[in-house]
VOPAGU-2260 file (C-alpha; in pm, 1 decimal, decimal comma):
REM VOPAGU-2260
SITE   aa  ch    i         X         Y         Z
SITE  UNK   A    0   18826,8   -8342,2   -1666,2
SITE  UNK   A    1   19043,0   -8055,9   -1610,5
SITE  UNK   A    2   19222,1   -8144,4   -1311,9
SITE  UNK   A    3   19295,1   -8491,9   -1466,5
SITE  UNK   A    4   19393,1   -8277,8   -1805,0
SITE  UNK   A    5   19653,0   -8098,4   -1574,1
SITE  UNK   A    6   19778,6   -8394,6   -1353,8
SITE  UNK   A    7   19871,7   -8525,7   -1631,3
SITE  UNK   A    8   20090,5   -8257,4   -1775,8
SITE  UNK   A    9   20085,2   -8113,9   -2141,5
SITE  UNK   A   10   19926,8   -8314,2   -2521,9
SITE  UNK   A   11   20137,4   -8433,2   -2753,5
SITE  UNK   A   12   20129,1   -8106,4   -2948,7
SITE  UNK   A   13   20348,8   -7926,5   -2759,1
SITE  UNK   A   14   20620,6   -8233,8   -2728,9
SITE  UNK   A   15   20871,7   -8034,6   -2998,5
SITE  UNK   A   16   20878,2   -8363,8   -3170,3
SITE  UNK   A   17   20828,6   -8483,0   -3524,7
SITE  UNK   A   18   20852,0   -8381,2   -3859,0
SITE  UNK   A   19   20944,4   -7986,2   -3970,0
SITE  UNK   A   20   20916,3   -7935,1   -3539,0
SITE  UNK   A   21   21149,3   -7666,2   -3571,0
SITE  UNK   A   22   20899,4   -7467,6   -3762,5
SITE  UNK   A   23   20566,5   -7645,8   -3743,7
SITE  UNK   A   24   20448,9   -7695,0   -3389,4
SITE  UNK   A   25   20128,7   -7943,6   -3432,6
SITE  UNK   A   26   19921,0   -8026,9   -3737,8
SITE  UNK   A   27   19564,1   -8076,9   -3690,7
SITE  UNK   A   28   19274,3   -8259,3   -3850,2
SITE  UNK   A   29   18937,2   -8179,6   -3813,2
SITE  UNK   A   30   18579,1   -8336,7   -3941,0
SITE  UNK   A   31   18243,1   -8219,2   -3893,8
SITE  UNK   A   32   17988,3   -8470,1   -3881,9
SITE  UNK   A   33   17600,5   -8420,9   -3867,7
SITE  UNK   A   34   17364,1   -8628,2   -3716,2
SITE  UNK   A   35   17105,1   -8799,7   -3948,1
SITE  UNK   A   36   16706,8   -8697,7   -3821,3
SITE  UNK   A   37   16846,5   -8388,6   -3614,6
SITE  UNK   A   38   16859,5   -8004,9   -3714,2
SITE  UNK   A   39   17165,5   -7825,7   -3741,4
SITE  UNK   A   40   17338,4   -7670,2   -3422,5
SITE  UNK   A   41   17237,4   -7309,3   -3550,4
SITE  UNK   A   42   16830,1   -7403,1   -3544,9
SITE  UNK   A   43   16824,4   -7709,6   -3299,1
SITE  UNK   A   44   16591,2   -7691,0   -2992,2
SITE  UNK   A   45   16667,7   -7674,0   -2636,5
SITE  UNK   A   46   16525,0   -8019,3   -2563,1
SITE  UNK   A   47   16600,2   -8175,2   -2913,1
SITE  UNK   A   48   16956,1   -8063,3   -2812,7
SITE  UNK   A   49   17012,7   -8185,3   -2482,2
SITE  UNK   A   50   16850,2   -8525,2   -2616,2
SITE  UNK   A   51   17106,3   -8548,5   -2895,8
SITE  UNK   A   52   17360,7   -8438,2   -2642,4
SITE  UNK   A   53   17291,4   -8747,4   -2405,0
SITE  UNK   A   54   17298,4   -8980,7   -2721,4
SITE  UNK   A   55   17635,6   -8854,4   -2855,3
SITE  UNK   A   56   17785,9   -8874,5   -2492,3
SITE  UNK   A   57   17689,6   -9230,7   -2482,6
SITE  UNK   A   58   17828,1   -9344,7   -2814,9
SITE  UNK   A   59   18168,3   -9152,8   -2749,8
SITE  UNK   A   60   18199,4   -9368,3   -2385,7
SITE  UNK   A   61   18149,2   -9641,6   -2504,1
SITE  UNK   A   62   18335,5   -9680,5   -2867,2
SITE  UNK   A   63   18559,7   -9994,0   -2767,5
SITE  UNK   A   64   18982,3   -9935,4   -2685,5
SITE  UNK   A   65   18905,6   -9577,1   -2636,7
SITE  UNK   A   66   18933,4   -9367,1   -2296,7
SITE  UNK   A   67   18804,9   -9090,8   -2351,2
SITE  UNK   A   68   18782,6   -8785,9   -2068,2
SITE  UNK   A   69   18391,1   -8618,7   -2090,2
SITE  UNK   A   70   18278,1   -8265,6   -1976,0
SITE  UNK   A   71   17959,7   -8120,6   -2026,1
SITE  UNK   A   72   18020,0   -7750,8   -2057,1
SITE  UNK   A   73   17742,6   -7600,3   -1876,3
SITE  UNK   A   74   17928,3   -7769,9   -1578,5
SITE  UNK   A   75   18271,4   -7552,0   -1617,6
SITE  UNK   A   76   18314,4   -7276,5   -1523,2
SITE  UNK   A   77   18503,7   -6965,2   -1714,9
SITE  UNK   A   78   18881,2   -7049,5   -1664,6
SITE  UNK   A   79   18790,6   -7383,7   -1708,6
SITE  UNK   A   80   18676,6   -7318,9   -2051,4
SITE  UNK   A   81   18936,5   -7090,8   -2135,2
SITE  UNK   A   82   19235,9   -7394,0   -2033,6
SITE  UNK   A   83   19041,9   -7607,0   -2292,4
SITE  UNK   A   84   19053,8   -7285,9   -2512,8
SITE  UNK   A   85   19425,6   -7223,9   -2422,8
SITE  UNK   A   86   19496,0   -7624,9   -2531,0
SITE  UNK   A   87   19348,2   -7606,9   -2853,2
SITE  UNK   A   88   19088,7   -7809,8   -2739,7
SITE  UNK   A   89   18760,1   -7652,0   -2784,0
SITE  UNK   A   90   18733,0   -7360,4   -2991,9
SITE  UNK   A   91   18578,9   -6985,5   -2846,4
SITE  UNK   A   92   18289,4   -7013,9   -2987,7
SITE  UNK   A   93   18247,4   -7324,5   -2828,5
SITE  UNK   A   94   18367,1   -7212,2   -2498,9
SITE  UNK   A   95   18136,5   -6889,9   -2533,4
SITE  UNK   A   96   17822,5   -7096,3   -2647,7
SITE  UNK   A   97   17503,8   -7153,7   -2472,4
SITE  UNK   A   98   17267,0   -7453,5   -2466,2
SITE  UNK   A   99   17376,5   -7814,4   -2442,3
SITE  UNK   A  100   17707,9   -7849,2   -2544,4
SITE  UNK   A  101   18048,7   -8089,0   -2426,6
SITE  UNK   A  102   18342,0   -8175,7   -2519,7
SITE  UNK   A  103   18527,9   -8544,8   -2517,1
SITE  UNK   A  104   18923,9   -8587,3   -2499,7
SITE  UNK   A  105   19141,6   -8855,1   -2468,7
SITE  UNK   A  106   19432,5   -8848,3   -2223,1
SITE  UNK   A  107   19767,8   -8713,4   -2404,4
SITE  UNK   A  108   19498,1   -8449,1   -2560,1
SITE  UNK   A  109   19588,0   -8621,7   -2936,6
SITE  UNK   A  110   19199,1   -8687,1   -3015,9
SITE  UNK   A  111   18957,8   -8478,7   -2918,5
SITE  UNK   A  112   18551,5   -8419,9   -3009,2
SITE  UNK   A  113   18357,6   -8090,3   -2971,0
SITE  UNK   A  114   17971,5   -8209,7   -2947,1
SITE  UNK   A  115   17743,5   -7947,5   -3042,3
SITE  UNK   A  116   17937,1   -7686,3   -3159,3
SITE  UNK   A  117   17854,8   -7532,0   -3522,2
SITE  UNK   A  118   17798,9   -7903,5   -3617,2
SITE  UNK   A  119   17697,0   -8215,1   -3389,5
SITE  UNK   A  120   18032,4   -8328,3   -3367,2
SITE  UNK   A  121   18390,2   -8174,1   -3430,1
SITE  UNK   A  122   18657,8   -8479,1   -3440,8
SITE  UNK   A  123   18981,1   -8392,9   -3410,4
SITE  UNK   A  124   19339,0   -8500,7   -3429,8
SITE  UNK   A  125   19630,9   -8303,9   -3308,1
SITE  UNK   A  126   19971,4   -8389,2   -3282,8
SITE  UNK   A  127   20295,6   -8230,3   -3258,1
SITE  UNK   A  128   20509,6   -8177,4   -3591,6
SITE  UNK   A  129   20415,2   -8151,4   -3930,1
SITE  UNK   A  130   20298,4   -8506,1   -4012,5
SITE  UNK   A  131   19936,1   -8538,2   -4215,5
SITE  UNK   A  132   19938,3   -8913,0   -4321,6
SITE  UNK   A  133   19977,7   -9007,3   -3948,6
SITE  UNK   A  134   19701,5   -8765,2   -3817,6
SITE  UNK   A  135   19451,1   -8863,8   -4114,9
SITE  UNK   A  136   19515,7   -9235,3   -4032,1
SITE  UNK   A  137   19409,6   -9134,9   -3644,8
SITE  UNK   A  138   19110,1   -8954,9   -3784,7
SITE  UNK   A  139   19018,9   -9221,0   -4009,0
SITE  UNK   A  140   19022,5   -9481,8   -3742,0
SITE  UNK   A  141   18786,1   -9254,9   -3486,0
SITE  UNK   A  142   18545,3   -9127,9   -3774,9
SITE  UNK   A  143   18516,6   -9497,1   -3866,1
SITE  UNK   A  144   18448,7   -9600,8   -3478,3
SITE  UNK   A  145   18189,5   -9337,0   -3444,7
SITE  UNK   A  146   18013,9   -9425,6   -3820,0
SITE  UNK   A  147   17933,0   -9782,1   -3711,7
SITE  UNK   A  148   17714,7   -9639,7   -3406,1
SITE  UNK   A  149   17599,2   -9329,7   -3518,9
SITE  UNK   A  150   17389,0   -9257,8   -3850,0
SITE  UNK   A  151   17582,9   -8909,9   -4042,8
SITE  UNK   A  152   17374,8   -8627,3   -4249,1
SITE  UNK   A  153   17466,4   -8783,5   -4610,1
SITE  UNK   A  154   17373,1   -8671,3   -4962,9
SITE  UNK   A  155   17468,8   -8894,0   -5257,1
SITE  UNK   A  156   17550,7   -8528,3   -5475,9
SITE  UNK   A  157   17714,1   -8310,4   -5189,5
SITE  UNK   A  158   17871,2   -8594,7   -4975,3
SITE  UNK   A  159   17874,4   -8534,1   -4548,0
SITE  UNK   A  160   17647,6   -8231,0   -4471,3
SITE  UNK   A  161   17760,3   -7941,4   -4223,7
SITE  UNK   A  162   17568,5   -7646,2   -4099,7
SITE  UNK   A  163   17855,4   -7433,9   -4273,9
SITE  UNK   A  164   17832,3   -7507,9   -4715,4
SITE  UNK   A  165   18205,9   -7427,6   -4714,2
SITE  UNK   A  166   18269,6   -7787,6   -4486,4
SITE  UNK   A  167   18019,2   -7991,3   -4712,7
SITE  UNK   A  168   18137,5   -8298,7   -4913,7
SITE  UNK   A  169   18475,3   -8392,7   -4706,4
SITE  UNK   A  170   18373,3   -8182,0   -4361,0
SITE  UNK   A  171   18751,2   -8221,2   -4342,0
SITE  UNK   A  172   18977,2   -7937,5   -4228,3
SITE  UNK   A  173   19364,4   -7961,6   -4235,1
SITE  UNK   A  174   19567,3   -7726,1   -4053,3
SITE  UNK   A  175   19887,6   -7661,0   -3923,1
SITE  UNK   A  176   20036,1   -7419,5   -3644,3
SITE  UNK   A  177   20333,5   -7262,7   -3786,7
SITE  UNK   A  178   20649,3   -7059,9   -3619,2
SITE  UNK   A  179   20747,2   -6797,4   -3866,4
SITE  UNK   A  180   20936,5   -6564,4   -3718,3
SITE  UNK   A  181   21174,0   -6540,5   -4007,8
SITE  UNK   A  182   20902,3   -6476,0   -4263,6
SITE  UNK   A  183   20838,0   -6186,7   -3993,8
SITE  UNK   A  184   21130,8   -6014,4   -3939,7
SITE  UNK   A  185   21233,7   -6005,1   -4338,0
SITE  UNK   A  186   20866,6   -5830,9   -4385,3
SITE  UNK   A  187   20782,1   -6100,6   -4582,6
SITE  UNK   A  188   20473,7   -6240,6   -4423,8
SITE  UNK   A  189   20238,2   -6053,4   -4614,5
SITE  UNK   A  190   20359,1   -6214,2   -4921,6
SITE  UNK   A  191   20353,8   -6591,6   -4796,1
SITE  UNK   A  192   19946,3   -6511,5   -4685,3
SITE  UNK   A  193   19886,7   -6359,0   -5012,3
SITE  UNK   A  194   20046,7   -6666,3   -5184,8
SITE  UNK   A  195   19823,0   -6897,2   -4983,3
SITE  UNK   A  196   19473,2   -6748,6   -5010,9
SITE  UNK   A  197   19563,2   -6746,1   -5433,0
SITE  UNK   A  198   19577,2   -7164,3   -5355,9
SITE  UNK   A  199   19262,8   -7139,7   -5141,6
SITE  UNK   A  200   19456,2   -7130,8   -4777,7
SITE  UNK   A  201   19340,4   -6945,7   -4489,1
SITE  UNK   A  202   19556,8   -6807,2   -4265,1
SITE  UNK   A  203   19469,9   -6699,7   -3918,8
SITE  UNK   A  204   19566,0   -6630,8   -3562,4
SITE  UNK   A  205   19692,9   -6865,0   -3281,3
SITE  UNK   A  206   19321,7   -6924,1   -3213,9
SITE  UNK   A  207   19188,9   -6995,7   -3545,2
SITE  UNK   A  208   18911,9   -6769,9   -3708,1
SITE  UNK   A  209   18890,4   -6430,1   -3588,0
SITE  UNK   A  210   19209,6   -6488,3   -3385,5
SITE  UNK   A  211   19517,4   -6261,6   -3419,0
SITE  UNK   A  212   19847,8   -6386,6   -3514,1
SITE  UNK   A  213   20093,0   -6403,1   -3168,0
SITE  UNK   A  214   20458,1   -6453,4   -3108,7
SITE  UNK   A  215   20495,0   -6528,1   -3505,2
SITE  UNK   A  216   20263,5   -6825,2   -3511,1
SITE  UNK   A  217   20015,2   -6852,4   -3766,7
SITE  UNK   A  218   19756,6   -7136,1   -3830,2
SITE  UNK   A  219   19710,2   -7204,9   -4193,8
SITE  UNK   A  220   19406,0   -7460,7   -4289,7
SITE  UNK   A  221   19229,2   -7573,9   -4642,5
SITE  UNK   A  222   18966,2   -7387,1   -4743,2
SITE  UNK   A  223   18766,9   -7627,4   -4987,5
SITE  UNK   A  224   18617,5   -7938,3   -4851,0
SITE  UNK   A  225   18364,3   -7988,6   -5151,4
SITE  UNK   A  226   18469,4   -8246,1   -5492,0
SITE  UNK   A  227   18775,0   -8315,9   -5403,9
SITE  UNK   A  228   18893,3   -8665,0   -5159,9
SITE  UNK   A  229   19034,6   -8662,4   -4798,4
SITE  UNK   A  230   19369,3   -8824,7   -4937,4
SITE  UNK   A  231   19392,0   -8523,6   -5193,1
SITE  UNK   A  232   19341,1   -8271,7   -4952,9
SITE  UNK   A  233   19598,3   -8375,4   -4745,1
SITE  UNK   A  234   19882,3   -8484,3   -4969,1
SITE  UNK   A  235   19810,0   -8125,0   -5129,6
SITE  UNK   A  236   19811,7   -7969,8   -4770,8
SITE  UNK   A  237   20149,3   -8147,7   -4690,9
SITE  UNK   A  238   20299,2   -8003,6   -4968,0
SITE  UNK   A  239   20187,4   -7666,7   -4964,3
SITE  UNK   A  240   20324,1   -7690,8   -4564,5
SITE  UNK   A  241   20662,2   -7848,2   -4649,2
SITE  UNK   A  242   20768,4   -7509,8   -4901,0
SITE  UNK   A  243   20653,1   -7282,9   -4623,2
SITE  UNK   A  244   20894,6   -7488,3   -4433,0
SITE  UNK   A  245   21119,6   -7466,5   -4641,1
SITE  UNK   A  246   21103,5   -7063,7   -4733,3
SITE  UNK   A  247   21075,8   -6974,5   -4362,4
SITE  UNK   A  248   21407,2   -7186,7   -4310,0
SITE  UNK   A  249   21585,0   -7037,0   -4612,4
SITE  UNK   A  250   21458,6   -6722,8   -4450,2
SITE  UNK   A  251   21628,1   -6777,9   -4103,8
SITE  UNK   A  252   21992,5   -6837,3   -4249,3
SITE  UNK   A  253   21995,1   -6576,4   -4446,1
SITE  UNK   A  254   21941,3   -6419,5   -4127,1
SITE  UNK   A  255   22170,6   -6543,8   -3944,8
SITE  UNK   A  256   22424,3   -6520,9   -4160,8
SITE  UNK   A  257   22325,5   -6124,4   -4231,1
SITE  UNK   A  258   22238,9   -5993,8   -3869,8
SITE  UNK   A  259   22375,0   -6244,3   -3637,0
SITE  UNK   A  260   22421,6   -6034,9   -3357,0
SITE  UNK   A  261   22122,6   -5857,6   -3384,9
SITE  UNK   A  262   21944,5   -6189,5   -3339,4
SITE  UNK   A  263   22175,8   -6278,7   -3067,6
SITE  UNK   A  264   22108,7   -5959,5   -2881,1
SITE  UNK   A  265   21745,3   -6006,0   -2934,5
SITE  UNK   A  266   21757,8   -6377,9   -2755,5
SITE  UNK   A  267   21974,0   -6260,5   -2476,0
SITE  UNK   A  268   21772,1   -5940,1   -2384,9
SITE  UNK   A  269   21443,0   -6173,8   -2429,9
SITE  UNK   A  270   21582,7   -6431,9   -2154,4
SITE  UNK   A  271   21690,7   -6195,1   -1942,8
SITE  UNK   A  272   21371,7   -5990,1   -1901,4
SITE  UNK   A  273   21226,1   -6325,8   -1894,8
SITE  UNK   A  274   21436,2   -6426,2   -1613,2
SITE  UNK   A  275   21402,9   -6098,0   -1391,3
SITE  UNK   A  276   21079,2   -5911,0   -1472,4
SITE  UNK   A  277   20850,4   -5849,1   -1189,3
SITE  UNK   A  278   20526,6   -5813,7   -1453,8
SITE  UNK   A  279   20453,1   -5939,5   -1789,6
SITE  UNK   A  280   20155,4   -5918,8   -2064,7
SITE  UNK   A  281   20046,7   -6218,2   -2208,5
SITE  UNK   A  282   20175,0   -6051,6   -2571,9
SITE  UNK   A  283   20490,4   -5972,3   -2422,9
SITE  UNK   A  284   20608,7   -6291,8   -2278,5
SITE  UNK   A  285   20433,1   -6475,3   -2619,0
SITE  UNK   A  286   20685,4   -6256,7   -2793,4
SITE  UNK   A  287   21020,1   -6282,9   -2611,8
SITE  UNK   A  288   20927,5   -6673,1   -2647,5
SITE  UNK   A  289   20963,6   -6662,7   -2994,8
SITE  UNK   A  290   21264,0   -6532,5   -2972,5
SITE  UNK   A  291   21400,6   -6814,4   -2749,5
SITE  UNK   A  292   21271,4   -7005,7   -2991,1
SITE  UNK   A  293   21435,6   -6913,9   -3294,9
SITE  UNK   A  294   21728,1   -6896,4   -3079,2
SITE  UNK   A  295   21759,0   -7251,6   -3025,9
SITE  UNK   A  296   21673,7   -7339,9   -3364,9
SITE  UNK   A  297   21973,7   -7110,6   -3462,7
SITE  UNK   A  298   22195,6   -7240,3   -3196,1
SITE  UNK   A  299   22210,7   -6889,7   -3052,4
SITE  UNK   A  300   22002,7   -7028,1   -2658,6
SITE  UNK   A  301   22195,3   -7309,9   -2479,8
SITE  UNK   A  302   22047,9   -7518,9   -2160,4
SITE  UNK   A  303   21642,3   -7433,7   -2305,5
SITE  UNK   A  304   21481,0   -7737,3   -2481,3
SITE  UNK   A  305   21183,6   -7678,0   -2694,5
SITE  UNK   A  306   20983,5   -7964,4   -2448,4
SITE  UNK   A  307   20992,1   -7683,6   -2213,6
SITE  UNK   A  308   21036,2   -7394,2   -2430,2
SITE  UNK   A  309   20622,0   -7532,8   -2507,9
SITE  UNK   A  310   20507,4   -7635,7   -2161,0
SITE  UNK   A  311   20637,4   -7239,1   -2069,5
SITE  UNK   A  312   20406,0   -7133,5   -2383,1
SITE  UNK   A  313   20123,8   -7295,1   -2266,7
SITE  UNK   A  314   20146,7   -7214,3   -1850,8
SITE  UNK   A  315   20127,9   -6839,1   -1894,5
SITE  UNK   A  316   19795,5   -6803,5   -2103,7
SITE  UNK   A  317   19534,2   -6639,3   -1857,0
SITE  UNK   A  318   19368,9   -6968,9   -1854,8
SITE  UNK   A  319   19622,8   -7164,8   -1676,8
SITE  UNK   A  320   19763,2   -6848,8   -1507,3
SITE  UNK   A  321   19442,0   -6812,7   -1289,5
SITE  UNK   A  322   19362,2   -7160,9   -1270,2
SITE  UNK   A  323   19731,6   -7172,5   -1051,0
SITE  UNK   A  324   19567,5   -6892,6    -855,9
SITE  UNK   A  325   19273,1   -7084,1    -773,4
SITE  UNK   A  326   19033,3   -6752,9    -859,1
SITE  UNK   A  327   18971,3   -6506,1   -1149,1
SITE  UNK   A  328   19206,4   -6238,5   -1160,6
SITE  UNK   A  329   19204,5   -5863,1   -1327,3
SITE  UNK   A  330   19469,5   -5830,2   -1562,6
SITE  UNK   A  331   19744,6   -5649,9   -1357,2
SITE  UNK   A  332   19749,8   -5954,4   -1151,3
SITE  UNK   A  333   19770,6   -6177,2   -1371,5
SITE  UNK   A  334   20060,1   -5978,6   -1532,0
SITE  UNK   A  335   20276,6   -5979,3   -1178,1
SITE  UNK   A  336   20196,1   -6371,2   -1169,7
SITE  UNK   A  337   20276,6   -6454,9   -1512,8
SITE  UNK   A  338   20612,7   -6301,5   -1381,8
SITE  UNK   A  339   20627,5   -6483,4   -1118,4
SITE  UNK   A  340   20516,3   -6811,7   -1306,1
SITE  UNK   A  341   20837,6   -6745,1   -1580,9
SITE  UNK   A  342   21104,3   -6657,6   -1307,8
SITE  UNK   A  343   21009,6   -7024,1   -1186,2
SITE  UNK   A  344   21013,0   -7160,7   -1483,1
SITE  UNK   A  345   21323,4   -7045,3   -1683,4
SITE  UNK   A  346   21669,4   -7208,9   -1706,7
């Protein structure tokens, strides 16, 4: 899976297309769906695991007009984990897991299932932008594909049930990754996380839970799943999304118009060490690519697309860094390579 993954270049996500791209990177949908007559992930057996693990594999194969990519996890090894990590494809808890587990993408990396992670199956929709209705009409076409062939945990009171109470009823999670870095810079990030836990919003980290926030990009997500509709949830998701959008961009040419050359200086010092530096920490280059990014999005970086701008993002995580190397390496080399991977790279 992972050479194929690679041949074939970056997922949609990271495109710097579609709706809001200039702050929202990728919106994401996620369900969690239980298998009827099997115990949860968190108490499942060995063997009652790896049978449930062969029966899942074979329903995902063979759901008709699909083509999906399959890797059982036990079979990759740790950078190989940490690319799928690195494309927001499996989740670190997944990649860190033990027991029967796998994971099932699509090429272009827009649909993707975790089996066996806290649930039997994690669905999932990513694409690039800030664009709910088109992801939930993705997701409802795959969870429909999978419901004819496989019987879901169902309860006529709670609705779908997940090994997690706070994903029963919908087992739908909504999120979007989110640029911010002029919510950041004015100080007022702490505000906009405040405002979205007092609507039931999580925020979080480029990685999701337990992940901290990097190069100004934030993940927010729904919190409540339970009495309320998948077409609800989103349309109220979209909206809450599209005034962050909005305040962040207010934010930016205010800016702009206030500290111009500030943010100009910032841009021009971040491309040059960029261009020139001989090594580089993962946070480090994460941050002088946000800069570069607002830049173009101000018109202060010429002859730097966001396309690449993205591809750049994702080829200097320590994932993809060692996987170039062909071996694990400490974290000095990996800093001189990074280095070595951005001078390449770079305009």
């Amino acid at each position: 899976m992972i050479p194929t993954l690679l041949a074939q270049g970056e997922g949609e996500w990271l495109q710097g297309e579609g709706p809001e791209s200039d702050v929202v990177m990728s919106t994401r949908i996620r369900l969690a769906r239980n298998v009827q007559g099997y115990r949860f992930s968190t108490r499942i057996e060995i063997g009652e695991s790896q049978e449930l693990l062969g029966f899942l594999r074979e329903k995902i194969l063979s759901l008709p007009d699909r083509n999906f990519l399959w890797a059982d996890l036990r079979d990759l090894g740790p950078i190989e984990r940490q690319i799928l990590v690195e494309r927001h494809l499996i989740s670190r808890e997944h990649a860190a897991g033990d027991g029967p587990r796998g994971v099932a993408v699509e090429p272009g990396e827009k649909l993707g299932i975790m089996v066996l992670e806290e649930d039997h199956l994690r669905l999932q929709v990513l694409i690039s932008g800030l664009d709910v209705e088109k992801a939930w009409r993705e997701m409802s076409a795959l969870s429909s594909g999978l419901a004819e062939r496989i019987p879901f945990a169902w309860d006529e009171r709670f609705g779908f049930l997940t090994a997690c109470p706070t994903n029963v009823g919908t087992g739908l999670r909504v999120s979007a990754m989110l640029h911010l870095p002029g919510l950041v810079i004015s100080r007022q990030i702490e505000k906009a996380n405040q405002t979205a836990q007092k609507i039931h919003m999580a925020v979080r980290g480029l990685y999701g839970e337990g992940s901290r926030p990097a190069s100004d990009l934030f993940q927010i997500s729904n919190q409540v799943t339970l009495g309320r509709t998948e077409a609800d949830l989103c349309a109220e998701f979209q909206e809450v999304v599209e005034k962050i959008v909005a305040w962040e961009r207010e934010t930016r040419n205010q800016l702009l118009a206030e500290r111009r050359t500030e943010l100009e200086d910032q841009a021009s010092r971040s491309l040059g060490i960029l261009e020139r530096a001989r090594t580089m920490t993962s946070e480090e280059a994460l941050q002088h690519l946000s800069r570069l990014r607002l830049g173009i999005h101000l018109g202060l970086v010429e002859n730097l697309s966001l396309a690449k701008l993205n591809r750049i993002f994702l080829w200097v995580q320590p994932g993809h860094i060692q996987k170039e190397a062909g071996k694990a390496l400490d974290p000095q080399e990996r800093d001189i390579l990074r280095a070595e991977k951005l001078r390449e790279l770079m305009p």
